[in-house]
Phi, psi and omega in degrees: 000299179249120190232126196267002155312316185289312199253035140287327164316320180292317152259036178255314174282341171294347211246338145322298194246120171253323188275306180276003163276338163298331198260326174302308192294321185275357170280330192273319155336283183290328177300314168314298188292007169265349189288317193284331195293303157297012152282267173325335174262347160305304179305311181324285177333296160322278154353316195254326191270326168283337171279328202299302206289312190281307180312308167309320186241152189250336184242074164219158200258119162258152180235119166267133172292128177082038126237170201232113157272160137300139162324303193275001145311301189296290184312312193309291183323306180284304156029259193297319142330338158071029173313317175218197188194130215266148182290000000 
């Protein structure tokens, strides 16, 4: 498992090429930080746009993609809302 040949090699080639284990890290570096930053303003964005939606609406119905109702759940739901009125 820790075999110290392999990573005296590893670091004898990082101590070679200096320039390009620098140029690797900072590459590595910046892909993260542009990954969270476009992360967080997605997520922001989200957010800021569902309290806008929540504030604004008083009688809707949310639908999630990957849960599963039953039909008579759902009619129970438009019910109770007093959207129609079930026979």
């Amino acid at each position: 498992m820790f075999n110290i040949e392999r990573w005296k090699e590893i670091f004898q080639s990082i101590q070679k090429n200096k320039l390009r284990t620098a140029l690797s890290g900072i590459t590595v570096s910046l892909g993260i930080l542009i990954f969270i930053i476009l992360f967080g303003l997605g997520e922001g964005l989200k957010n800021s746009y569902t309290d806008l939606f929540l504030r604004q609406a008083n009688n809707v119905v949310y639908f999630y993609p990957g849960r599963q109702l039953n039909h008579m759940v759902v009619l129970k739901l438009i019910e109770e809302l007093n959207l129609i009125t079930l026979m």
